[in-house]
Every structure is written in structure tokens, then in C-alpha cells.
Chimera marker file (.cmm) of the C-alpha trace (Angstrom):
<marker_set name="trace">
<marker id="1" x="140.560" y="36.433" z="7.604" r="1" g="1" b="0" radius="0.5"/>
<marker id="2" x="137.544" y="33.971" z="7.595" r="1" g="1" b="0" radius="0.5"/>
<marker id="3" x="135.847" y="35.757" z="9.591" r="1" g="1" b="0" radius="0.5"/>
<marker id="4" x="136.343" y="39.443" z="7.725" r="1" g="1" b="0" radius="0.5"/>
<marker id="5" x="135.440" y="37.991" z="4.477" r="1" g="1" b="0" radius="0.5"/>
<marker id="6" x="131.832" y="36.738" z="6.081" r="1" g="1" b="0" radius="0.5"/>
<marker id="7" x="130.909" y="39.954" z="7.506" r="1" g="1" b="0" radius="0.5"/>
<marker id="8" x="132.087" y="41.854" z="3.914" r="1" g="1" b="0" radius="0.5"/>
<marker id="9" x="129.849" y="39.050" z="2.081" r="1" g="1" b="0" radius="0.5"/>
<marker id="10" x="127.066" y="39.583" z="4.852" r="1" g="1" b="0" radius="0.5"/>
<marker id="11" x="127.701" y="43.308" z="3.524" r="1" g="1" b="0" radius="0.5"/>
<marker id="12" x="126.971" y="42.466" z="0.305" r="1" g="1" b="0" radius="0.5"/>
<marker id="13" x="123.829" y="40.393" z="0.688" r="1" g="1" b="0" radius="0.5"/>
<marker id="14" x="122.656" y="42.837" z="2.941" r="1" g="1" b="0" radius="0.5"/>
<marker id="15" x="122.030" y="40.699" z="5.826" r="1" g="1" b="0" radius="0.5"/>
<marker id="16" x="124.634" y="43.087" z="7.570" r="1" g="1" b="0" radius="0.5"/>
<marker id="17" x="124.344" y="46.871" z="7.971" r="1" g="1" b="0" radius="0.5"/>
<marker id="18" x="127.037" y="49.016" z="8.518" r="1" g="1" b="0" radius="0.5"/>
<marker id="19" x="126.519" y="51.039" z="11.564" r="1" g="1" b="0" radius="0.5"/>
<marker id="20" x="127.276" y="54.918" z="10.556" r="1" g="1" b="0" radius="0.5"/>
<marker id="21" x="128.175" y="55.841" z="14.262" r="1" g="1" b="0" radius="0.5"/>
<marker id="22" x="131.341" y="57.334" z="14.694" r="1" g="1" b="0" radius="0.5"/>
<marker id="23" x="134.355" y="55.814" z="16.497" r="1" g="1" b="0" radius="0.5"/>
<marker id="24" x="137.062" y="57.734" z="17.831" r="1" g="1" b="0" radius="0.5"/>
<marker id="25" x="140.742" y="56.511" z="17.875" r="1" g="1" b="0" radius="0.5"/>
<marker id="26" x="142.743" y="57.884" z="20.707" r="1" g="1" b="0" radius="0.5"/>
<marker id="27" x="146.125" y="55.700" z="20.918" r="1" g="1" b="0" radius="0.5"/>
<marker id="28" x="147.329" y="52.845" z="18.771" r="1" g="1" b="0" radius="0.5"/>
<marker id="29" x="149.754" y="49.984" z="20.965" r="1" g="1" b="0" radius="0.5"/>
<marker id="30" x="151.798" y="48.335" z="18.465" r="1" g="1" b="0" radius="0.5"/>
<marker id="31" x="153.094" y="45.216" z="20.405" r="1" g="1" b="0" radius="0.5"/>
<marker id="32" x="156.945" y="44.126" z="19.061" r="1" g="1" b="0" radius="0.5"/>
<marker id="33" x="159.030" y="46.809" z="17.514" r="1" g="1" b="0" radius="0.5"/>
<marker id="34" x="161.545" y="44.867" z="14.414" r="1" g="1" b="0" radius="0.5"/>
<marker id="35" x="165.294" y="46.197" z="14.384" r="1" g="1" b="0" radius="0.5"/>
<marker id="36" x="165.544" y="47.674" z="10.970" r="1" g="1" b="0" radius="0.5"/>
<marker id="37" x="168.919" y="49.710" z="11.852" r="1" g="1" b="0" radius="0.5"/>
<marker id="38" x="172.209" y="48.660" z="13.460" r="1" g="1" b="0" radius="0.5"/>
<marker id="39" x="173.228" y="50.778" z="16.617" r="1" g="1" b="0" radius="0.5"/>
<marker id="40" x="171.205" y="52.221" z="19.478" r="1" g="1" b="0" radius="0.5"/>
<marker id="41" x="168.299" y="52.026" z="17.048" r="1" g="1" b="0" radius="0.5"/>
<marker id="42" x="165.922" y="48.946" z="16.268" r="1" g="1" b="0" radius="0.5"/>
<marker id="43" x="163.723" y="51.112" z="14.421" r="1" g="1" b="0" radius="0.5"/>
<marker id="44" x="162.498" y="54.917" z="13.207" r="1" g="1" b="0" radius="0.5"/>
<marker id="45" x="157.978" y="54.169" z="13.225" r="1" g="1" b="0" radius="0.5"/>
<marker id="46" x="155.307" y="55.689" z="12.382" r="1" g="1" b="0" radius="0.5"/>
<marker id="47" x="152.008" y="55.153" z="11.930" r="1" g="1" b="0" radius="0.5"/>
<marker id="48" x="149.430" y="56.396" z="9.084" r="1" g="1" b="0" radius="0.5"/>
<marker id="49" x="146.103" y="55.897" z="9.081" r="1" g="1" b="0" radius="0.5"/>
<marker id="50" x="143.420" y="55.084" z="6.192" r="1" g="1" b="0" radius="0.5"/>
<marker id="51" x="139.653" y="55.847" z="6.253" r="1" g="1" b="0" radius="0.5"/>
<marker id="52" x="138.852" y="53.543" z="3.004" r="1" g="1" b="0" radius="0.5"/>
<marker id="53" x="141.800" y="54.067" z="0.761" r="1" g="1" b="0" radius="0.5"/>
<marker id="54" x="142.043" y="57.798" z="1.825" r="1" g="1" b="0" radius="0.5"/>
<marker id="55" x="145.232" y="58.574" z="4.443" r="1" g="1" b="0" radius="0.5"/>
<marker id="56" x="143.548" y="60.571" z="7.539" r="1" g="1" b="0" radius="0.5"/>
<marker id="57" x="146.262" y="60.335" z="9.974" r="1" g="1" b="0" radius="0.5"/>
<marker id="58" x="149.652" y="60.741" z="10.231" r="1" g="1" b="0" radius="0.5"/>
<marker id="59" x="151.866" y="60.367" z="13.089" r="1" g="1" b="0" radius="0.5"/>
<marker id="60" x="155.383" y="61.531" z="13.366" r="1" g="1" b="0" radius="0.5"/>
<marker id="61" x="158.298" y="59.654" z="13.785" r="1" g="1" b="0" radius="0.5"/>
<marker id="62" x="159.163" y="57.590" z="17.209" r="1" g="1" b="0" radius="0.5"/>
<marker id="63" x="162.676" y="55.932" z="17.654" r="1" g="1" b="0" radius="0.5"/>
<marker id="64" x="162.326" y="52.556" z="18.993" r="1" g="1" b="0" radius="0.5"/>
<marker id="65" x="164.959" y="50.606" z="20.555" r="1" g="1" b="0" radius="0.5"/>
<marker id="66" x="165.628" y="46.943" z="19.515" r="1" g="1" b="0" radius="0.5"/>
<marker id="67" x="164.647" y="46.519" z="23.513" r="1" g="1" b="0" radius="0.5"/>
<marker id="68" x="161.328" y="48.144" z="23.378" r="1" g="1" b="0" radius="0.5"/>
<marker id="69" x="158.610" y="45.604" z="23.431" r="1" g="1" b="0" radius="0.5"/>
<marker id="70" x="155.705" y="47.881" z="22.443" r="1" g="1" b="0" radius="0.5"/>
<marker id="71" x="155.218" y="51.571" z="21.922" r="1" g="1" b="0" radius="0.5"/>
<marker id="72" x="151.675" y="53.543" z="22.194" r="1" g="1" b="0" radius="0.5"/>
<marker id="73" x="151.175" y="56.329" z="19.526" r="1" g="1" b="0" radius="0.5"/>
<marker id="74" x="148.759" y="59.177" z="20.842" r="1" g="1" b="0" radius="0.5"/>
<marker id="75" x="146.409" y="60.021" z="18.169" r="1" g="1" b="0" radius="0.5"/>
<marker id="76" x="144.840" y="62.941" z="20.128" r="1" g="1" b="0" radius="0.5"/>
<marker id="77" x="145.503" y="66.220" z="19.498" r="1" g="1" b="0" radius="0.5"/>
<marker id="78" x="144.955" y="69.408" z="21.781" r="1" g="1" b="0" radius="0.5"/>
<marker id="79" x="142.687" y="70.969" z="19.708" r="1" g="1" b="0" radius="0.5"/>
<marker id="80" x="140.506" y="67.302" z="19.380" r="1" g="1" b="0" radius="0.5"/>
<marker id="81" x="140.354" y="65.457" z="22.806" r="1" g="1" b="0" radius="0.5"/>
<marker id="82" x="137.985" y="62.742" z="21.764" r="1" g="1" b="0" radius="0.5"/>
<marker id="83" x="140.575" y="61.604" z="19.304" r="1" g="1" b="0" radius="0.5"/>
<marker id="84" x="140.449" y="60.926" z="15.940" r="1" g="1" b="0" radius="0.5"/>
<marker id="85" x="136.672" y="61.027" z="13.754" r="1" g="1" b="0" radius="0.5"/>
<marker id="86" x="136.823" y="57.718" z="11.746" r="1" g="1" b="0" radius="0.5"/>
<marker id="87" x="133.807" y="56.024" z="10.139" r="1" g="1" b="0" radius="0.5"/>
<marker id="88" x="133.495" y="53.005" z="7.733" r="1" g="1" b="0" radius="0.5"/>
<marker id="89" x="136.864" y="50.722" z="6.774" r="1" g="1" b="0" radius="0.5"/>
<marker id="90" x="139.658" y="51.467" z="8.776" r="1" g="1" b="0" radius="0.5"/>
<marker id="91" x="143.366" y="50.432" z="8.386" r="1" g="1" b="0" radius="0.5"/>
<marker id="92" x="146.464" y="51.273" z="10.194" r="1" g="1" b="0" radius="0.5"/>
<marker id="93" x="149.840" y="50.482" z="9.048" r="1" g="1" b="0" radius="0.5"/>
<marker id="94" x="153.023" y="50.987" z="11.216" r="1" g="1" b="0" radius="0.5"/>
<marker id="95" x="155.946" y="51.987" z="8.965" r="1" g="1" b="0" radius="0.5"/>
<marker id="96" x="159.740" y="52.396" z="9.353" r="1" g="1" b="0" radius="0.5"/>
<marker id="97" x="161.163" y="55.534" z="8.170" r="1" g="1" b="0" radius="0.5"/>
<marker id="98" x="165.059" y="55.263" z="6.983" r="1" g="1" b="0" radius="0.5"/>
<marker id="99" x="167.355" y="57.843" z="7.753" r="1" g="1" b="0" radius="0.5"/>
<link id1="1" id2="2" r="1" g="1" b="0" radius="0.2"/>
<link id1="2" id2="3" r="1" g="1" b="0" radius="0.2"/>
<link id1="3" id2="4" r="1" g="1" b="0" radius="0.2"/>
<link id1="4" id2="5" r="1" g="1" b="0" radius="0.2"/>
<link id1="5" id2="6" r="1" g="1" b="0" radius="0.2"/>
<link id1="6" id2="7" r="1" g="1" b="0" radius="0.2"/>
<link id1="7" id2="8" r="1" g="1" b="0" radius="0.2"/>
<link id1="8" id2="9" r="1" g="1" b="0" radius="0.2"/>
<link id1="9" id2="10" r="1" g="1" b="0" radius="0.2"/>
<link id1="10" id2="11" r="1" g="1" b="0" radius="0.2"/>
<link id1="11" id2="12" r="1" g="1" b="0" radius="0.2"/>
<link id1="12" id2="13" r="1" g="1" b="0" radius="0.2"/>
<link id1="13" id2="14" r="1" g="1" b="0" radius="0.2"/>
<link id1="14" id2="15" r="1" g="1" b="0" radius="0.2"/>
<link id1="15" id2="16" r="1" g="1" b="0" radius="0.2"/>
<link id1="16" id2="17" r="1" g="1" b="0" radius="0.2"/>
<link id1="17" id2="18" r="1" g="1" b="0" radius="0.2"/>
<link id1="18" id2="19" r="1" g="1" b="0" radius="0.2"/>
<link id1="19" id2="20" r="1" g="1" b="0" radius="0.2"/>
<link id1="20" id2="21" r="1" g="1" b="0" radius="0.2"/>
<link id1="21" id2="22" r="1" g="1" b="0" radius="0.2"/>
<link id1="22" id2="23" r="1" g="1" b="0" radius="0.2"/>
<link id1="23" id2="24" r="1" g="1" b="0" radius="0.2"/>
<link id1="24" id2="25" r="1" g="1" b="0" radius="0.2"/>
<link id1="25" id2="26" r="1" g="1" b="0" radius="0.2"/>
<link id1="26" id2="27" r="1" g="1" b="0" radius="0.2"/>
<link id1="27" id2="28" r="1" g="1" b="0" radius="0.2"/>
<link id1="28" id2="29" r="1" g="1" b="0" radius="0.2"/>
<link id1="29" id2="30" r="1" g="1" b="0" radius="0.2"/>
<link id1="30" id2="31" r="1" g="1" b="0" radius="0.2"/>
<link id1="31" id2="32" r="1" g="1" b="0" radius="0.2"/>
<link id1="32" id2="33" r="1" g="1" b="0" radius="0.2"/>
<link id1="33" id2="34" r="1" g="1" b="0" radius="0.2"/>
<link id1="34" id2="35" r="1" g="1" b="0" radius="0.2"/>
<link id1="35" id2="36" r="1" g="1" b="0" radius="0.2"/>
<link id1="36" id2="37" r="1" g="1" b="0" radius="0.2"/>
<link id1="37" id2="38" r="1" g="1" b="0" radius="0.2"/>
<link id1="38" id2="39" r="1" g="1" b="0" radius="0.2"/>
<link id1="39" id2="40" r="1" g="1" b="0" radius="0.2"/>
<link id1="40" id2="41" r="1" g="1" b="0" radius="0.2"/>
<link id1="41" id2="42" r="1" g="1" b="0" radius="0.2"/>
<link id1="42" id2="43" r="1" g="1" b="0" radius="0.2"/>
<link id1="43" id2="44" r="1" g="1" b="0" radius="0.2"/>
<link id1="44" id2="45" r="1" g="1" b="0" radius="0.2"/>
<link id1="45" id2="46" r="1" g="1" b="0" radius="0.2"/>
<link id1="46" id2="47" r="1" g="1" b="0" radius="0.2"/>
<link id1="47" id2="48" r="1" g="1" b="0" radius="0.2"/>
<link id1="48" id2="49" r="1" g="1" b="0" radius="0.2"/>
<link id1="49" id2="50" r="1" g="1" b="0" radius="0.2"/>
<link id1="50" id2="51" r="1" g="1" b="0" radius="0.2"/>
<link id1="51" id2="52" r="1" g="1" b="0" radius="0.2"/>
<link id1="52" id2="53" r="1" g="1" b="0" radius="0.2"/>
<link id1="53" id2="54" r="1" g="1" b="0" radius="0.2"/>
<link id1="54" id2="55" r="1" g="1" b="0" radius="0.2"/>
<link id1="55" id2="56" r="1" g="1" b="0" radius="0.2"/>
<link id1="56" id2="57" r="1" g="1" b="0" radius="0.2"/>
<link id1="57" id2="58" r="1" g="1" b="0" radius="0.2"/>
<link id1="58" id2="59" r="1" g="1" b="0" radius="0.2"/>
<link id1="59" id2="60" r="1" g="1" b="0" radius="0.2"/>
<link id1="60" id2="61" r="1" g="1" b="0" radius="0.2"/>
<link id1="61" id2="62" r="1" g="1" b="0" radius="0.2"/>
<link id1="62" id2="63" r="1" g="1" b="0" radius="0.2"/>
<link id1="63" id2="64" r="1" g="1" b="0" radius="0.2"/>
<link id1="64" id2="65" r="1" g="1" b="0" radius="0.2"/>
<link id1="65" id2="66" r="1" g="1" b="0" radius="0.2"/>
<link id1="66" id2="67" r="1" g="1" b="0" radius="0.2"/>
<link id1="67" id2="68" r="1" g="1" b="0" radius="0.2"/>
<link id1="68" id2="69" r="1" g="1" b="0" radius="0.2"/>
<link id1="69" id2="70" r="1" g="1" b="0" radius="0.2"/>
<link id1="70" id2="71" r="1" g="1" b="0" radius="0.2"/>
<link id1="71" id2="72" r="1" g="1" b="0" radius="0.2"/>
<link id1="72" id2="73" r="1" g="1" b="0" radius="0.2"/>
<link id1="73" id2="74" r="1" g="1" b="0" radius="0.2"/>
<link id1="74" id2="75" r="1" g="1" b="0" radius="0.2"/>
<link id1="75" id2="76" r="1" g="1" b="0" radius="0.2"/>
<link id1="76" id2="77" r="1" g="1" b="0" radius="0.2"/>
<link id1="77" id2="78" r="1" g="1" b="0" radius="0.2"/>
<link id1="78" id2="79" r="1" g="1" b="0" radius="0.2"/>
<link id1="79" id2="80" r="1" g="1" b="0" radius="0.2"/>
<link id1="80" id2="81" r="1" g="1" b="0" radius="0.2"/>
<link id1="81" id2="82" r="1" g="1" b="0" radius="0.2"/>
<link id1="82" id2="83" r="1" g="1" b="0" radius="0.2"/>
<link id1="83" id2="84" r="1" g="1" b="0" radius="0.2"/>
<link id1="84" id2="85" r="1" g="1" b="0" radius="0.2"/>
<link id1="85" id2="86" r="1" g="1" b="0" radius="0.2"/>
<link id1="86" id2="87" r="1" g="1" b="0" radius="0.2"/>
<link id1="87" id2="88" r="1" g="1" b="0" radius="0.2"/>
<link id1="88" id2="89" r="1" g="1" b="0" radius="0.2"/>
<link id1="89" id2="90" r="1" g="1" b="0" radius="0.2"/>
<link id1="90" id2="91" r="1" g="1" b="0" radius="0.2"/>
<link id1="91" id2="92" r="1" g="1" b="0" radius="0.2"/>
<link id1="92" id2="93" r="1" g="1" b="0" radius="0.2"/>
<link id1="93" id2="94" r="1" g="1" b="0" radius="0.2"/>
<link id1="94" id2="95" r="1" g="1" b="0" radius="0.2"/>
<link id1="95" id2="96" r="1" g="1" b="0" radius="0.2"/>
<link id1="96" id2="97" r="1" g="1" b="0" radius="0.2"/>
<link id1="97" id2="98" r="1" g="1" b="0" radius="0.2"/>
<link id1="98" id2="99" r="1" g="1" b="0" radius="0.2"/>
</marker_set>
């Protein structure tokens, strides 16, 4: 946290630029998967992701077993092999869908 809210006021100031290159996101590894559901099922994830406040990406929905330790979401698509165009602020949040 220290160390994001440095770079954001090194942003500010101007002693930091950002660099306007893209990135491209292929796979996301979430490590741990909670047990949100009783059964065979620890959990129902997915994973959206957020270019500034905007939603880019969403994945569908994996079923995770309370035994699963992590899980890799593939971001690429057929069509886009390099993965996923993303510039600026990124976020990813992992999310549990209920049945």
C-alpha cells in the first residue's frame, strides 16, 4: 500500500510518467480458493477485469473444490492470442457466483 500510494503521488508531481505501452494479460493464478458452498463445491469463481473503473473482461464461471489450492483463468481468446489489450490502472477481482 505504501508503496502504491508513492508512485500515484510521484504521478501527481510528475516526477513519474506513466508508460503508454501496452501490456497483455494472458492467464490470471489465483492462489487459495475459499469454500463458499457446502458439498462437492468450495466455490463457483470468476474473474472480471477493470481498465480504470471500466469492466473489460469477463470470465465465465469455474467450480472450485474446497481441495483446489489455486486455479489459472485463461484470458486468451482464439480470435486474440496475445491476450488481453490493457493500458493504464488495472484491477482484477475474483468473485463467487451463488447458485
Amino acid at each position: 500500500m505504501y508503496e502504491y500510494v508513492n508512485y500515484f503521488a510521484g504521478l501527481l508531481s510528475g516526477s513519474i510518467r506513466i508508460n503508454s505501452a501496452p501490456l497483455y494479460l494472458t492467464h490470471v493464478t489465483v492462489l487459495g480458493a475459499p469454500s463458499f458452498e457446502s458439498g462437492t463445491c468450495g466455490c463457483r469463481a470468476f474473474i472480471k477485469v477493470y481498465e480504470g473503473l471500466v469492466p473489460v473482461y469477463t470470465s465465465g464461471i469455474h467450480t472450485i473444490s474446497r481441495e483446489t489450492k489455486q486455479f489459472t483463468v485463461n484470458v486468451q481468446t482464439p480470435h486474440e492470442r496475445r491476450g488481453l489489450q490493457l493500458r493504464g490502472d488495472i484491477l482484477i477481482k475474483c468473485y463467487h457466483r451463488e447458485r
